[in-house]
VOBA-1610 file (N, C-alpha, C; in pm, whole numbers, padded with zeros to 5 digits, always signed):
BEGIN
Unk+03059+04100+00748Unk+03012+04031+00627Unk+02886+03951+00661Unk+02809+03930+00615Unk+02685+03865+00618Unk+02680+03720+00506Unk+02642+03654+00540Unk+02609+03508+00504Unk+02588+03481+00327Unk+02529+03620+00293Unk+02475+03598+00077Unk+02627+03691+00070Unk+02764+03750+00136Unk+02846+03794+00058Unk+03005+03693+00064Unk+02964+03598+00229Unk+03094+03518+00248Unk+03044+03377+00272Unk+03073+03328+00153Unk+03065+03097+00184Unk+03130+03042+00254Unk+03229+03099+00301Unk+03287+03000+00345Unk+03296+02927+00479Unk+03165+02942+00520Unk+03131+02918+00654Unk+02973+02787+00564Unk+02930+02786+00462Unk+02837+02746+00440Unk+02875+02596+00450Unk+02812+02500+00411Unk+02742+02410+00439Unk+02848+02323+00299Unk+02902+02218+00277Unk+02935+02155+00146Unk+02776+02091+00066Unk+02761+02105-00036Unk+02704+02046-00139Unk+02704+01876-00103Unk+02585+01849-00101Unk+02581+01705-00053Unk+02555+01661-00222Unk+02629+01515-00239Unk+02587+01450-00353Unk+02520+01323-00336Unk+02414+01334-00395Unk+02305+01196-00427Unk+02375+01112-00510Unk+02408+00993-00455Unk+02377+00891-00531Unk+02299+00812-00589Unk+02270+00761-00725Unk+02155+00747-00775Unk+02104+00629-00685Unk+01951+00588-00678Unk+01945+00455-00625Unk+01923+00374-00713Unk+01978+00249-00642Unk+01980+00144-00714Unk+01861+00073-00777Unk+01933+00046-00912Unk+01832-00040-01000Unk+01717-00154-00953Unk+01624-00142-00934Unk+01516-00242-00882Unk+01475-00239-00755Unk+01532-00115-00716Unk+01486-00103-00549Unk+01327-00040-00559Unk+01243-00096-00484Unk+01105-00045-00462Unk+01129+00020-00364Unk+00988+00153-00384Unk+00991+00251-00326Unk+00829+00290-00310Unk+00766+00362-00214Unk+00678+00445-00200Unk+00693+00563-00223Unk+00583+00588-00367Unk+00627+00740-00368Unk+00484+00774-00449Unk+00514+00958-00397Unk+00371+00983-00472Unk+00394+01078-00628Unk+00292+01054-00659Unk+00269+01121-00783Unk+00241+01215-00851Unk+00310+01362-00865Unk+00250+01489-00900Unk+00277+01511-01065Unk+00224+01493-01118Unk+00187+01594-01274Unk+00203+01716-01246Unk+00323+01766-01328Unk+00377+01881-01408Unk+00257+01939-01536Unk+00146+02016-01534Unk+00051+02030-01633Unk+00151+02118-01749Unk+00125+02054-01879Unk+00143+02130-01969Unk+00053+02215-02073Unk-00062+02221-01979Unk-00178+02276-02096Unk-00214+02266-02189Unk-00175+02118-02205Unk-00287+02077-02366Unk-00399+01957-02309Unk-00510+02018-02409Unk-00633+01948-02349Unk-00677+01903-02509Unk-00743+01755-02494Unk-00785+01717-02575Unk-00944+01667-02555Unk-01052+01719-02554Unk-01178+01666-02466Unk-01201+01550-02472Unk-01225+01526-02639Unk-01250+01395-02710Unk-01154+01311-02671Unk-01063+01320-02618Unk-00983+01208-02535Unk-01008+01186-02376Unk-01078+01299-02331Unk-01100+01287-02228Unk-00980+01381-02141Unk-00892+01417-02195Unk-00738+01523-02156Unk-00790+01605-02104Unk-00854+01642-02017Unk-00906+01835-01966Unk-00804+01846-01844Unk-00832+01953-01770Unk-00755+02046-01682Unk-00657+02092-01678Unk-00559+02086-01820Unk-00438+02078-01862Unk-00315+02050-01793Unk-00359+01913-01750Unk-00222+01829-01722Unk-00173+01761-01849Unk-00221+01730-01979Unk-00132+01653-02079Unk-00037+01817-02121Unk+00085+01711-02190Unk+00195+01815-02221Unk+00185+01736-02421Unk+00192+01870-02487Unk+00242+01797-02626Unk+00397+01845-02631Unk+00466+01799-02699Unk+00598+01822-02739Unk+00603+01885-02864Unk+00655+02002-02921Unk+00671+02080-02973Unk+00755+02009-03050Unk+00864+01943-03050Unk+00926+01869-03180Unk+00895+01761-03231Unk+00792+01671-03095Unk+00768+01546-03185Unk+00610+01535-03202Unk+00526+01611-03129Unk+00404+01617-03144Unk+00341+01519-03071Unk+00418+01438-02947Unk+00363+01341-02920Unk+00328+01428-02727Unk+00228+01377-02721Unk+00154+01407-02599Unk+00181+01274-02491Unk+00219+01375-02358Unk+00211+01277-02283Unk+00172+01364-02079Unk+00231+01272-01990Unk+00229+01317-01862Unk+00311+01354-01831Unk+00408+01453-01801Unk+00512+01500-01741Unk+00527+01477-01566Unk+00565+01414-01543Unk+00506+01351-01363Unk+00650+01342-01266Unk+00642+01390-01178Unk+00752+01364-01061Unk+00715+01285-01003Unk+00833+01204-00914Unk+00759+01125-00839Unk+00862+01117-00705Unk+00772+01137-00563Unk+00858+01161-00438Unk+00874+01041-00396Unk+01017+01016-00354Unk+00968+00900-00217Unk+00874+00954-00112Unk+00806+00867-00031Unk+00791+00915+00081Unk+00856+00867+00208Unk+00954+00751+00208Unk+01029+00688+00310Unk+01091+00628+00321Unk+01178+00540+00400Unk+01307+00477+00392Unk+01410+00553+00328Unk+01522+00477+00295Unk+01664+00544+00328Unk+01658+00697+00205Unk+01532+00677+00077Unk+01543+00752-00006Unk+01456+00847-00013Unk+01383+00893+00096Unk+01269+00957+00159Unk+01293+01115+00103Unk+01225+01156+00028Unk+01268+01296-00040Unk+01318+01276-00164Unk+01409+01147-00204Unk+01418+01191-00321Unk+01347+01223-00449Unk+01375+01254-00540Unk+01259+01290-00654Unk+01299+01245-00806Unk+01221+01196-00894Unk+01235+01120-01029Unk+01121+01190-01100Unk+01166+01181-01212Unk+01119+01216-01388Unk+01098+01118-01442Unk+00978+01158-01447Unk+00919+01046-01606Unk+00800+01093-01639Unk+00833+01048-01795Unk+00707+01070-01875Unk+00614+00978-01900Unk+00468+00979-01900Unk+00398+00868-01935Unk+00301+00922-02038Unk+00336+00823-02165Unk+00257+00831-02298Unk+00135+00826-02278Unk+00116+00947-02379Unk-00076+00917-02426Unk-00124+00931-02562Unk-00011+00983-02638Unk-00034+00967-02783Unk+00099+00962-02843Unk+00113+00913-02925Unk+00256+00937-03041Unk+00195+00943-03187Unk+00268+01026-03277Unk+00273+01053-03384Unk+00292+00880-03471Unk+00422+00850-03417Unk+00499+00733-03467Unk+00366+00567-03489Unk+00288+00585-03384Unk+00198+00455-03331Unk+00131+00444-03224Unk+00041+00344-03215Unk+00004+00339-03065Unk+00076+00249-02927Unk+00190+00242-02985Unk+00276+00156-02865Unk+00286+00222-02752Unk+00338+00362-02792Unk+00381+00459-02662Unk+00260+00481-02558Unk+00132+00508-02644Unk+00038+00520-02581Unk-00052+00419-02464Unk-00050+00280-02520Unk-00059+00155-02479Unk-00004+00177-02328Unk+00191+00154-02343Unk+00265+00168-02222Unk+00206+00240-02135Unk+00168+00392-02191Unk+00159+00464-02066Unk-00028+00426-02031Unk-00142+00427-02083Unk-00194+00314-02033Unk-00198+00233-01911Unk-00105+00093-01978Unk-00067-00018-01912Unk+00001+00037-01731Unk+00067+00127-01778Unk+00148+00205-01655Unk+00062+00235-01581Unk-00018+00322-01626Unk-00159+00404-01503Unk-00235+00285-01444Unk-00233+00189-01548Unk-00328+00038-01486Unk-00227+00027-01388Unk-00153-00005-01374Unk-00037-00084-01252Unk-00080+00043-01145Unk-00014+00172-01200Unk-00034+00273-01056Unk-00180+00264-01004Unk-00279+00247-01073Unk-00410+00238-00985Unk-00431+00112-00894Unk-00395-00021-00948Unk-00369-00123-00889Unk-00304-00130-00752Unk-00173-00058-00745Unk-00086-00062-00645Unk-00126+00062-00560Unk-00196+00162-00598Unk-00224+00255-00488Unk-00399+00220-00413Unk-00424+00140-00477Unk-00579+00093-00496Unk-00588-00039-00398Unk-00468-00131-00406Unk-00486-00256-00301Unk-00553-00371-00448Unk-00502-00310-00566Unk-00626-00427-00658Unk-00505-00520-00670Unk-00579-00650-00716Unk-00471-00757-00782Unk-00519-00695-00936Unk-00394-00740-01032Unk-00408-00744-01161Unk-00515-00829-01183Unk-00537-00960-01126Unk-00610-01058-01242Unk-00761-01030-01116Unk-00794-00906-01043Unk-00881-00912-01003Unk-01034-00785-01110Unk-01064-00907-01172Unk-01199-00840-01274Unk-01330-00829-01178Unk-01354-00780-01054Unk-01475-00761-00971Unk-01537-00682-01078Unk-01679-00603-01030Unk-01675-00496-01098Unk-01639-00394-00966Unk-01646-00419-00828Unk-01558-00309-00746Unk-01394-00308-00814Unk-01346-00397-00854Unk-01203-00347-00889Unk-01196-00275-01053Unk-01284-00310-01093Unk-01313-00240-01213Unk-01324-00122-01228Unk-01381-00089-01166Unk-01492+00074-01091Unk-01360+00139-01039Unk-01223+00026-01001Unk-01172+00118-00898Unk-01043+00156-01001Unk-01039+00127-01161Unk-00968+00124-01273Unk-00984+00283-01325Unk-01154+00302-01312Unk-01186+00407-01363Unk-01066+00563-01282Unk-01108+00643-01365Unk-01069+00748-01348Unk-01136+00856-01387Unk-01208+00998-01345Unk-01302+01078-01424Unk-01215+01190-01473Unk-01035+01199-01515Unk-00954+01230-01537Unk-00811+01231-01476Unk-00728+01311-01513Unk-00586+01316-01461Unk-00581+01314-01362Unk-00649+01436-01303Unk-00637+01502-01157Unk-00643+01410-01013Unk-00742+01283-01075Unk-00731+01194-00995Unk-00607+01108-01003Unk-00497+01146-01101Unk-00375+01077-01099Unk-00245+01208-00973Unk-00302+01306-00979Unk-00195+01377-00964Unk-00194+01391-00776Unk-00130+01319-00717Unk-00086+01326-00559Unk-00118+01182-00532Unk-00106+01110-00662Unk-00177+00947-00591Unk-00056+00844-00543Unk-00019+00806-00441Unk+00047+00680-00368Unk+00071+00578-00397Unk+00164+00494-00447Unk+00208+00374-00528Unk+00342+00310-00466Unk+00324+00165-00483Unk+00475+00162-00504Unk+00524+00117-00620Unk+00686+00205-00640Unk+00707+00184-00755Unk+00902+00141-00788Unk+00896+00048-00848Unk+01038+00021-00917Unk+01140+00125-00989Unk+01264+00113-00922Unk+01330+00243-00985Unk+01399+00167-01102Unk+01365+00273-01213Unk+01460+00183-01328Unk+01569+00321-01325Unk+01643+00280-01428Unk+01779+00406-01505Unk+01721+00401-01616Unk+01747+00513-01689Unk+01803+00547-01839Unk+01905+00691-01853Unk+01934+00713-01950Unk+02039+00788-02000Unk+01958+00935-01996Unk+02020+01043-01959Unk+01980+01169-01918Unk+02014+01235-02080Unk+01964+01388-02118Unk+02055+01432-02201Unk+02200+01459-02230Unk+02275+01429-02119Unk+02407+01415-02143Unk+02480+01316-02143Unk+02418+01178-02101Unk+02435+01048-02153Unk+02499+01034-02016Unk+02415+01090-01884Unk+02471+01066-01773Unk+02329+00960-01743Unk+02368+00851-01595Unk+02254+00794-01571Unk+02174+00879-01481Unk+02027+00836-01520Unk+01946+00888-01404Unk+01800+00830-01365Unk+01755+00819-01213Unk+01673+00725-01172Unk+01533+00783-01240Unk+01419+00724-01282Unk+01285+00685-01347Unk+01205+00611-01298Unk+01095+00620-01296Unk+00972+00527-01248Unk+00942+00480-01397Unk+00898+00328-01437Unk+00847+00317-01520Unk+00751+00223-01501Unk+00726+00150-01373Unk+00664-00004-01322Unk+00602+00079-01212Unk+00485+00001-01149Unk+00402+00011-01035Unk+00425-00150-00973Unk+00437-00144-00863Unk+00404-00300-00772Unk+00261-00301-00780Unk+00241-00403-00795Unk+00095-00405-00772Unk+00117-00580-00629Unk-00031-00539-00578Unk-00021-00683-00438Unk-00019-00776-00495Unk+00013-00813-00572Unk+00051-00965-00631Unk+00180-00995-00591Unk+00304-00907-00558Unk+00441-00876-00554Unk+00427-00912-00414Unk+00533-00963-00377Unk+00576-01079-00237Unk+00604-00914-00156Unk+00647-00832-00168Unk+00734-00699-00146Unk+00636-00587-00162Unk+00505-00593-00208Unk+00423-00483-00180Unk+00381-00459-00064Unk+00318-00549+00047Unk+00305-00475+00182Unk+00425-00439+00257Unk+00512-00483+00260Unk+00575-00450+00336Unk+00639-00279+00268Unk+00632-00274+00141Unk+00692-00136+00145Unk+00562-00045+00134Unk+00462-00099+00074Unk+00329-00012+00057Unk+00313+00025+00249Unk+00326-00042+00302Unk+00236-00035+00468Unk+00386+00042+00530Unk+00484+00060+00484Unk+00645+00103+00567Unk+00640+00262+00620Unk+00631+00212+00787Unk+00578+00374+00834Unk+00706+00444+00906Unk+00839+00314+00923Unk+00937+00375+00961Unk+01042+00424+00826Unk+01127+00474+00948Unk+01234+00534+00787Unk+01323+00469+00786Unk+01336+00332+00810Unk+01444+00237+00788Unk+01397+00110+00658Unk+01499+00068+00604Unk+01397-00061+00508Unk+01352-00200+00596Unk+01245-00245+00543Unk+01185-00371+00608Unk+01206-00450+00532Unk+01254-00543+00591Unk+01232-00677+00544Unk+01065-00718+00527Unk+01028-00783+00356Unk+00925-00823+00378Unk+00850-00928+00475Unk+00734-00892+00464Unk+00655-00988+00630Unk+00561-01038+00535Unk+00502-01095+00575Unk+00317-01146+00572Unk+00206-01072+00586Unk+00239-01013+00650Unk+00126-00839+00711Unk+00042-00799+00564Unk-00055-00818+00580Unk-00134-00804+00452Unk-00160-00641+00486Unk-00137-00591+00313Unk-00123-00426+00285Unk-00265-00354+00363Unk-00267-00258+00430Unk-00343-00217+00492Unk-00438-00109+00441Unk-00497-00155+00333Unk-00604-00131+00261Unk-00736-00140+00242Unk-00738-00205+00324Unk-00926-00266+00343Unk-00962-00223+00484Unk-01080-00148+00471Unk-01147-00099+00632Unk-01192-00177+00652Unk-01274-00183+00831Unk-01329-00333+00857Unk-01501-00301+00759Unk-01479-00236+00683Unk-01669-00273+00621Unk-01646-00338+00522Unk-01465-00386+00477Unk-01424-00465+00331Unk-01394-00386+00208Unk-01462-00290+00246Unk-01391-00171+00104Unk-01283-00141+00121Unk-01195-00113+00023Unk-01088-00031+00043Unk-01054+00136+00106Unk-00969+00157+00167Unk-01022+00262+00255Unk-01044+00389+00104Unk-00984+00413+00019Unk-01017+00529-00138Unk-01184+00495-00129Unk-01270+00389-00088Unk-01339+00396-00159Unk-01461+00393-00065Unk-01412+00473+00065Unk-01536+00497+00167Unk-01593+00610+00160
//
């Protein structure tokens, strides 16, 4: 017998437990493209997705850890860019991409340079899709009203807990330090922006 006709030598099914609510994480960012492009919004390469029942457009995005105890795991979420309903949804997701550029960027929120400004910009998606953050795991309710883990927050360095998990090169968790996030080359730029 060969291995695809007898299991019972295989391996048990490992089960994930979800992680816990508010644990920060490093993880990166890939967009799922759904091929809708809007120019006049600036939408090209078809990473926005519209939804076929509600008409509302958004980012379809995974997001990996890259380390500590949850290193591999992987999360769903969507981030708004238009709704039918208003511009709230759109706002959020927005507000969201501001935080992920912030926290993969080394910016403070209340930092208005025009280098941190410049470093807000984006000349589309694509520059969102493989980008490095850290980010807060929230829950919400799956379609079967089971729970399941979501990104919906970015740390940004204002957070007592961003270097130490932004800079975390082992695969164990750190206790936060003082160690300022290791983002700036010695010429003072941030290293994205040499």
């Amino acid at each position: 017998m060969n291995t695809w006709n007898d299991f019972n030598s295989a391996d048990d099914q490992n089960s994930f437990d979800l992680i816990p609510k508010g644990t920060l994480v490093k993880v990166r960012m890939t967009i799922r493209p759904g091929g809708y492009d809007d120019a006049s919004q600036g939408w090209t390469g078809g990473y926005a997705t519209q939804s076929n029942t509600t008409g509302s457009i958004y980012l379809n995005c995974e997001f990996v850890v890259l380390d500590g105890p949850y290193a591999k795991r992987k999360m769903w979420s969507l981030i708004g860019l238009h709704s039918p309903k208003g511009p709230e949804w759109a706002n959020m997701g927005r507000a969201f991409i501001k935080g992920i550029l912030n926290s993969a960027r080394g910016l403070h929120p209340q930092d208005n340079t025009p280098q941190a400004q410049q470093a807000r910009r984006i000349q589309g998606f694509a520059d969102l899709d493989g980008i490095e953050f850290v980010a807060k795991v929230d829950m919400e309710k799956d379609q079967n009203g089971d729970d399941k883990n979501v990104v919906k927050t970015a740390i940004t360095p204002d957070s007592k807990d961003y270097a130490a998990v932004m800079g975390r090169i082992n695969t164990q968790p750190t206790a936060p330090t003082s160690k300022p996030a290791t983002t700036a080359a010695p010429s003072g730029r941030p290293s994205w922006a040499q």
